[in-house]
N, C-alpha and C positions, 0 to 999 in steps of 0.2 A: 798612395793610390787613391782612384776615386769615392768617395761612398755611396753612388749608388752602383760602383764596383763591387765593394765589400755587402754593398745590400742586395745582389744577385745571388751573394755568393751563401748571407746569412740565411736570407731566405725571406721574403715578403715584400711589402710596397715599401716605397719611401717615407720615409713620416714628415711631419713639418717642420720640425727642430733639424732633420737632416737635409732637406730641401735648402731652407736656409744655412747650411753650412755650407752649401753649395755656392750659392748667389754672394754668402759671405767671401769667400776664397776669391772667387770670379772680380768681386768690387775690391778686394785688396792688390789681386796682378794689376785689376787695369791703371790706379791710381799707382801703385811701384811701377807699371811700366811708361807712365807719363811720367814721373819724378825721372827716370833713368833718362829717359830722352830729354829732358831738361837739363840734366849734368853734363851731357854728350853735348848737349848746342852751347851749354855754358864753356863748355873747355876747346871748342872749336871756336867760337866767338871771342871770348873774352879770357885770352890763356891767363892774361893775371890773376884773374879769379877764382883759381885752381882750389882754393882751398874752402871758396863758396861751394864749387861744383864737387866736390869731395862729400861735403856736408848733406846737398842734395841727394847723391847716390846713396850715403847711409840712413839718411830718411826714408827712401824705396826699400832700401833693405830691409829697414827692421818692420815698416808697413809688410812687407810680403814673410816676413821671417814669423811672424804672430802665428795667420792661420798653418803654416809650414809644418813650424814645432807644435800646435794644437794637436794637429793630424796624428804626431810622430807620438805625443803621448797618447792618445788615445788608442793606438794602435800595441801599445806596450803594458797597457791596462785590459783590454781586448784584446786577445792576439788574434789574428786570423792571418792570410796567406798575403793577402793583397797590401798589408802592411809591411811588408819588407821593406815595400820602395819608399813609405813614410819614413823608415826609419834612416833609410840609406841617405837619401835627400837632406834630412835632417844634420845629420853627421856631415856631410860634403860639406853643407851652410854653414856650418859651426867652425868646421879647419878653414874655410873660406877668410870666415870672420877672424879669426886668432891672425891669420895670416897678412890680414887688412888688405883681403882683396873683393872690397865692398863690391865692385861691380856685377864681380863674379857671382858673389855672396845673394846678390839680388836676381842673376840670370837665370841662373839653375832653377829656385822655386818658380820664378815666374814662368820657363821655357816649358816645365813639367807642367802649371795649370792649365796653360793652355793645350796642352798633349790630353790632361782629365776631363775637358771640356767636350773635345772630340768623342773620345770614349763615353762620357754619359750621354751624350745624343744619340750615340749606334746601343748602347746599352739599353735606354730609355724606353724601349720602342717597344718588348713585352711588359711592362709595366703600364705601358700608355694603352694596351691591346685591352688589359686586364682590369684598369679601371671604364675601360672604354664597355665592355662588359657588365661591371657592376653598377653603371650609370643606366644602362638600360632599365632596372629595376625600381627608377626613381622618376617614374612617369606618372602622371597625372590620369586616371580612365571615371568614365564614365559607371555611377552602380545603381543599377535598376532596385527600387523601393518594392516594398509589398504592395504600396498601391498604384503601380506602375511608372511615378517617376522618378526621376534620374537627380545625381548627385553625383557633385567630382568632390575625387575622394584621390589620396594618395597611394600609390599602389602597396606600401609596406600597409595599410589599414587594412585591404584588403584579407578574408577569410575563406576559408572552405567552406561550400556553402553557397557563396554570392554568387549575384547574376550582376555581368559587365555589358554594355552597349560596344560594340568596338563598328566607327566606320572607314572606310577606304582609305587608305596610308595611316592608318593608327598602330603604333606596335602592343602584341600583346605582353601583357607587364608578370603574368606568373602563367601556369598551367592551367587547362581546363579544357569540359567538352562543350561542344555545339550542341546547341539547342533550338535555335531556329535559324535559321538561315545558310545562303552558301554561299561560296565565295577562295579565294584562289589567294596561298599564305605563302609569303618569301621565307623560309626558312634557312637562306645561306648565313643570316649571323648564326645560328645553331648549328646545324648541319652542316654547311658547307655545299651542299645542295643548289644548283644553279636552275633550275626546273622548277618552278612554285608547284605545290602542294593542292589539287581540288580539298576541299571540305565540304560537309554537309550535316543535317543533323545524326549526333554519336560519332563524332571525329574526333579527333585526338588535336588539340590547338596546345604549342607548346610557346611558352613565354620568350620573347626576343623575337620573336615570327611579328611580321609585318603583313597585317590585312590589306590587300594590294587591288579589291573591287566589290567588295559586296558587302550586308549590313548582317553583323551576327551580333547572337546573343549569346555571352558563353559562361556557362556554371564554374564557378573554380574549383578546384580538385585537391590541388598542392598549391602552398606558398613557402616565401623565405627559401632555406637551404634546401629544402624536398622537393623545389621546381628543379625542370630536367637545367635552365637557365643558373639555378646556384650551385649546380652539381658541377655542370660547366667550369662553373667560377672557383669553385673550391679545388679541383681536378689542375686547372692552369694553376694556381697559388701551389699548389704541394709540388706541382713538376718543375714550379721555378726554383724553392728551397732549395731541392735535389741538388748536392754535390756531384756534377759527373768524378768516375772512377781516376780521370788526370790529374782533376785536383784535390783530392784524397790521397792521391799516393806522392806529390808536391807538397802537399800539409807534414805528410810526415819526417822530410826531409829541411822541413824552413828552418828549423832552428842550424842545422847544421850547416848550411849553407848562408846563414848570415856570419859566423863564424868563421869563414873559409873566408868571404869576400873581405872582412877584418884582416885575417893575414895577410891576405895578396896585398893589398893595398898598402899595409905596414912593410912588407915587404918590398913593393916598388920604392914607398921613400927612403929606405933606408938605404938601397942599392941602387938608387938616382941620386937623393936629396932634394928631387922635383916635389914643392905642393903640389903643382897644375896636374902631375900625373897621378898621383894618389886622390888629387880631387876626382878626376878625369875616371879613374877604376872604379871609384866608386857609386859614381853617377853610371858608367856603361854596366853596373853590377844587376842595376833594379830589374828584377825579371820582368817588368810589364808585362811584354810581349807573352814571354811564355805562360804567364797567372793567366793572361786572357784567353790564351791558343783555346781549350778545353769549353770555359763557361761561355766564352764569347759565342761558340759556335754548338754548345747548345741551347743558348736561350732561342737564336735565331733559328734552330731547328724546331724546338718546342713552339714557336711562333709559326710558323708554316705550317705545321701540324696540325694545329687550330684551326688556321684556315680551311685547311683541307676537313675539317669533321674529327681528324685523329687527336685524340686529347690522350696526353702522354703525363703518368705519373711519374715519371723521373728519368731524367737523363740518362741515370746507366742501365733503365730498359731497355731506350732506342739500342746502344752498343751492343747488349745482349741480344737484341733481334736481328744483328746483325749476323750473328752464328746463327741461328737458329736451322739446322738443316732434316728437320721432321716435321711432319704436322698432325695431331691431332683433331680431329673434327665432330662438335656436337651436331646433329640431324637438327631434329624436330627446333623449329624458330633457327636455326642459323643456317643451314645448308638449303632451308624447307620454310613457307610461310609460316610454319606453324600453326594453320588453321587449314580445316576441311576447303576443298573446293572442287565442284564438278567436273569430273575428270572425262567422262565417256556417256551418252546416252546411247539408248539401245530400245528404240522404238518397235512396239509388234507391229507385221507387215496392217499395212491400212490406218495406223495410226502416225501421226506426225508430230515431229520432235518438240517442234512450237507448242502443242496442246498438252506433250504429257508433260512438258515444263510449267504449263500452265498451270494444270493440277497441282506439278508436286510444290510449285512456287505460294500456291496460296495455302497449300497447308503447311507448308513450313514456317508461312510467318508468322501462325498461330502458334507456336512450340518455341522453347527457348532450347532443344536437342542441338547438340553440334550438327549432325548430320540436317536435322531440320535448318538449322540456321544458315545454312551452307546453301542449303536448296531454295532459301527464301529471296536471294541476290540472283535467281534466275529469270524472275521475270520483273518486271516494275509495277511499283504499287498500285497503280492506276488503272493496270491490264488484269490483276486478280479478280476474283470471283466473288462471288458474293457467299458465305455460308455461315452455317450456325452449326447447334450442338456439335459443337467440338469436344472430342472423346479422347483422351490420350492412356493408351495401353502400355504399362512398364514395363520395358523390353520387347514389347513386340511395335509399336507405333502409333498412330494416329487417324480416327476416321471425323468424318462431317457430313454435311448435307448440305448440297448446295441448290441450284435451280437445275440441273441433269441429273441428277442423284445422291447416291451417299458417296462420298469418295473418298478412298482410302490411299494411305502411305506407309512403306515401315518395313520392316526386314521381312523376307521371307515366309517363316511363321506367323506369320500377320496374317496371310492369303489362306493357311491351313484353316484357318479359325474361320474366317469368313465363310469358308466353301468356294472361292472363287479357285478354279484351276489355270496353273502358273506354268509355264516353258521349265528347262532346265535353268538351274540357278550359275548365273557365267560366274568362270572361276577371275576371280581378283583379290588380292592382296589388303584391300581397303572395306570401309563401310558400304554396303550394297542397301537400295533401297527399292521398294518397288512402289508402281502408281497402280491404284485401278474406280473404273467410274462406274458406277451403278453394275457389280458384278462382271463388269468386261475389263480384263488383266491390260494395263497401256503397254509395260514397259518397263526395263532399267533404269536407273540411275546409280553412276559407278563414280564414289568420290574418293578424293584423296588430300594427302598433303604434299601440292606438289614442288619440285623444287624450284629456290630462285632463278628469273631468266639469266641473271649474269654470273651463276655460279659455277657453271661448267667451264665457263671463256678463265675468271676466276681461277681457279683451281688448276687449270692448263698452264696458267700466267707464273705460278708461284711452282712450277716442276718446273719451270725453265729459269726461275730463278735461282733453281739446287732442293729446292724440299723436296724430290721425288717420291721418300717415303712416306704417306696417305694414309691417315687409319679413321675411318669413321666409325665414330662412339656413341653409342642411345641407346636407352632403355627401351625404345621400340623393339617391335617382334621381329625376328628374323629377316621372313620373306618382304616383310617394307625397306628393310636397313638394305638389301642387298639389291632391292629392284632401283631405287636410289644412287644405289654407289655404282652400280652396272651404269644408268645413265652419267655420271661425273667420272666416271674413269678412275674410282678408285678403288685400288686391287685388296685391301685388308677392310673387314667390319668385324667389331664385337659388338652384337646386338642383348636386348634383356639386361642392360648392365646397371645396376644400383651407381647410387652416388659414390661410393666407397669402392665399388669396382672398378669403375669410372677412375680414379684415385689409383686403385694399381696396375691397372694399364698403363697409366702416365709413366707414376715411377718404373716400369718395367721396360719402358723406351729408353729412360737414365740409365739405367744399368746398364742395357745394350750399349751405350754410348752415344745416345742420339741426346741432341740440342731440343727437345719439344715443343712446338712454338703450337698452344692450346687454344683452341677456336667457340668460344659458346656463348650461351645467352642464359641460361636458367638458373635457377636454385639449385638444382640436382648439377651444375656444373662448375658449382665455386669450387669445394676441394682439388679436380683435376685443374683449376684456372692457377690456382697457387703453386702446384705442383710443378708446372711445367718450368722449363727455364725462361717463359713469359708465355702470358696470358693476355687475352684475346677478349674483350664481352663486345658484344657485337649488339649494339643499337644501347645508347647512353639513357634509353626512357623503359627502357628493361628493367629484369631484376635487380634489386639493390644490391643485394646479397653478391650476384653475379660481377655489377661493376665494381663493388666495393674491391673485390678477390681481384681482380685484372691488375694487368701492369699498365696495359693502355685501354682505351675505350673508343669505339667508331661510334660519333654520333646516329648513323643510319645503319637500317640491316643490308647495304650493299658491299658485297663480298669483292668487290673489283680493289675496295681499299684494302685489303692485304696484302697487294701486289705491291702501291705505292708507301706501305709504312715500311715493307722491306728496303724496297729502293732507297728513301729518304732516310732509312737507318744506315745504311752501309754508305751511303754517301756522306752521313754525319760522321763518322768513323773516321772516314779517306781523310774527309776534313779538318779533323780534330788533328791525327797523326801528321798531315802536312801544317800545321800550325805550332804543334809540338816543336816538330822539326826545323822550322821555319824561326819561333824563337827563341829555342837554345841555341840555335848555329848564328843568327844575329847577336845574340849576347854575348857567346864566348868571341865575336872577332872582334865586337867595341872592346871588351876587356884588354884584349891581345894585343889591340890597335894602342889604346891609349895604356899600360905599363908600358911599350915600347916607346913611348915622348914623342913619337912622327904626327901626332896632331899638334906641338907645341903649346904657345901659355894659356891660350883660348882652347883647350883640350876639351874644357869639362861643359862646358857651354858647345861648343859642337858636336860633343859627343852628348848631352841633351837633346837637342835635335837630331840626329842619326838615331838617338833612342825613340823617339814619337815618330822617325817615321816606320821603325820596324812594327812598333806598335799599332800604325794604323795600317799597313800591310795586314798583319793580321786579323783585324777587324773587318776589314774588305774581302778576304779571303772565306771570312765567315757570312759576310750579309751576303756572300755568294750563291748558298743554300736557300735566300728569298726568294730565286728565281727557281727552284722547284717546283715542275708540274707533275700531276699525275699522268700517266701514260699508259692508258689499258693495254692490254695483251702485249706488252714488251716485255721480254726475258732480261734483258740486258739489267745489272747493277747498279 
């Protein structure tokens, strides 16, 4: 079989000692297959020559017989699965040769390289994804000096710390934030994201983003493996490792099954007296097809995934998300922005909404309070106020002085303390703030954390796909968890819930007998991420902790991708099992076909080809899974 077969299947890139085993094999068929075609025109030509053109074809042979038997030993010093056919091949070649049927002796390896050829091209292709990846990080940028100028510098040089120039189509080489300027970031290599990115200064610029119009300067944050860009990297390398479950449970049977195809085979000669048919069984023996049915179609899954944002730690995740028919869900950052935001104003009559945002927008952006911070994205910098002595009161808020008066902001008891008298306090769920200018009460402001736009459509998507049963999980206080789940339609909450309770809720969906497919982003949500029968971390530039515990990871916080990691999970499935299927039932009829002799003396050479093409049937049935899109709001599998 091929090596960078066996190197899907070991786990990493190819190396360069294997690369060239490649090109070695490749320049051994094609010289044995010009020698062979030389013996064939000799013996058409020049029949007296018969025993020149003899000489020829066992020159091709033993050229192609070298890297053959390499294969077949190294395969028997390392065993792995995809070695069988090394071995089988090997043995065919050897009774070919006892036999002194050179021609044959030379077909077979030659007809199989060029079958491995095929296969490492459709193989090659997450490898080529994942250097294509790791090359992004070997980019030349721009690094602003202390005394303001610039210096190109290699991006691994780069430090936490540094300040980079990046202009218009430059990609960014590691993490970091904005510090001066704006400007609009292609984030589809990372994301998968087809909508660029506004930034500004205190944005979040992640490495592999492509600055696509404007001139920034940006502080590094993270390099090396700690960019969201090697986390990327490292997440695809451990999902290609990944053995799917197919061929794990084919590992376990290989020894037995090389064994089996020894007797049939012994068996037809001895109950024929045919070589060609005992060549022929043993050549239609190699499982190709079936070794590849599994890996084949999940590398190409794990490759669309990518594309798509979904970064998949192991193949027998996808399988298992295939069952998955419950779901848990963390609130706060994954259901919910996870930060405050203006949810309601509430103007007194004669004032207007414009002004007390005005107010509460310029004292907010003096405080670094949640709630302050929340209020300081209400009005733009430029429309603020002018003031001074800024006052901030712990627990109760914040006053100042401006060119109209003192102006205050801040819960409730804020206003007791001043003396100013305040309306009834509106009942909400969230942080309440009030405004008031020189002793006159403006007004509300009613914020919250509110939920994603696409979480509800979301959440609809994935009942129609069978997870009907919904449980939303947070430590938040009751009346948020449930105003919340009221808007997304989901009928169970445990709210106030510690990490560890969090943790026996999950297992307490197990025991029911539910499949848990676990949704979150935090630290307080690894234990239940591990828990479930897969996990969920939702946005790859999150907690560590969080994506570390997942089975997969969504590079964004848009929740529409759970819809489509279901779908491309279950249709990896369909896939794998029609590939299963597809090359045992091709195998066992070459088998059937050639012990019965109805292929005659050329049996094992045609039954070589009939074996490369089941093989590339199944290869084709798996890059089938390339044409995977996502599809909001579809139920359908």
């Amino acid at each position: 079989m091929t090596a960078v077969a066996a190197t899907v299947e070991a786990g990493g890139l190819l190396t360069g000692i294997e690369r060239r085993q490649i090109a070695g094999r490749l320049t051994a068929g094609l010289v044995a297959g010009g020698l062979l075609l030389l013996s064939v025109a000799m013996r058409a030509l020049v029949p007296d020559q018969g025993a020149v053109a003899e000489l020829v074809a066992g020159v091709g042979a033993a050229i192609i017989a070298v890297p053959a038997l390499e294969a077949a030993w190294h395969s028997l010093r390392h065993p792995n699965l995809h070695g069988l056919t090394d071995q089988l091949i090997a043995l065919a070649m050897l009774a070919a040769w006892a036999a002194g049927d050179l021609i044959t002796a030379a077909l077979l390896p030659l007809v199989m390289t060029i079958g491995h050829v095929i296969e490492e091209r459709s193989l090659l292709g997450s490898q080529e994804a994942i250097e294509a990846i790791a090359r992004l990080t070997r980019a030349e940028v721009r690094k602003r000096l202390a005394d303001g100028t610039t210096v190109i510098v290699p991006a691994h040089e780069l430090k936490v710390g540094d300040l980079i120039e990046l202009r218009a189509g430059e990609r960014i080489p590691v993490d970091g934030l904005v510090r001066i300027g704006r400007s609009s970031l292609d984030t589809a290599p990372i994301t998968g994201e087809s909508v660029p990115v506004e930034v500004e200064p205190g944005a979040m610029a992640f490495g592999g983003s492509i600055n696509l119009d404007g001139h920034l300067l940006v502080e590094i944050t993270r390099v090396g493996e700690e960019t969201t860009l090697g986390r990327v990297l490292a997440l695809m390398q451990a999902a290609e490792r990944a053995k799917p479950p197919a061929t794990r449970l084919l590992e376990r049977y290989a020894g037995r099954y090389m064994v089996l195809v020894i007797l049939i085979a012994a068996g037809v000669w001895f109950a024929t007296g045919s070589v060609a048919a005992m060549l022929a069984v043993l050549v239609a023996s190699c499982p190709c097809a079936l070794v590849l049915a599994a890996p084949a179609t999940s590398v190409a899954a794990i490759a669309v995934a990518s594309r798509h944002g979904i970064l998949v730690k192991g193949t027998a995740f996808l399988e298992d998300l295939a069952t998955a028919n419950s779901l848990v869900l963390d609130k706060t950052g994954t259901v919910t922005f996870g930060r405050l935001s203006l949810a309601e104003v509430r103007a007194e009559p004669g004032v207007s909404v414009g002004e007390l945002l005005r107010v509460a927008g310029t004292l907010g952006a003096a405080s670094n309070h949640p709630v302050a911070h929340a209020l300081a994205g209400s009005v733009p910098a430029e429309e603020r106020l002018a003031i001074s002595e800024v006052t901030e009161l712990p627990g109760l808020g914040m006053t100042a002085v401006g060119e109209q008066g003192r102006l205050a902001l801040g819960a409730p008891r804020l206003f007791g303390e001043l003396g100013i008298t305040v309306p009834s306090v509106p009942g909400h769920d969230g942080p309440i703030a009030g405004v008031a200018r020189e002793g006159m009460f403006l007004g509300w402001a009613l914020l919250a954390d509110e939920p994603r736009p696409e979480a509800r459509e979301a959440l609809a998507e994935l009942r129609e796909l069978g997870l009907r049963r919904q449980v939303l999980l947070t430590g938040d206080r009751e009346a948020v968890a449930r105003r919340v789940a009221a808007y997304l339609e989901i009928p169970e909450v445990r709210a106030q819930a510690l990490p560890e309770e969090k943790l026996d809720c999950v297992l307490e969906e197990v025991r029911q007998g539910y499949r848990p497919l676990v949704v979150g982003d935090g630290i307080n949500d690894a234990l239940a991420l591990k828990a479930g029968a897969v996990g969920i971390a939702i946005g790859a530039s999150g907690a560590d902790i969080a994506a570390a515990s997942a089975d997969l990871v969504l590079m964004t916080n848009d929740l529409g991708r759970l819809g489509s990691s279901i779908r491309l999970s279950r249709r990896c499935r369909r896939t794998i099992h029609a590939n299963v299927a597809l090359g045992l039932g091709w195998t066992v009829v070459l088998v059937c076909a050639a012990a019965s002799g109805v292929l005659g003396a050329s049996g094992a050479v045609l039954v070589a080809v009939l074996h490369n093409l089941g093989t590339v049937a199944v290869m084709a049935n798996a890059g089938r899974l390339l044409r995977f899109q996502e599809r909001r709001g579809a139920g359908s599998a």
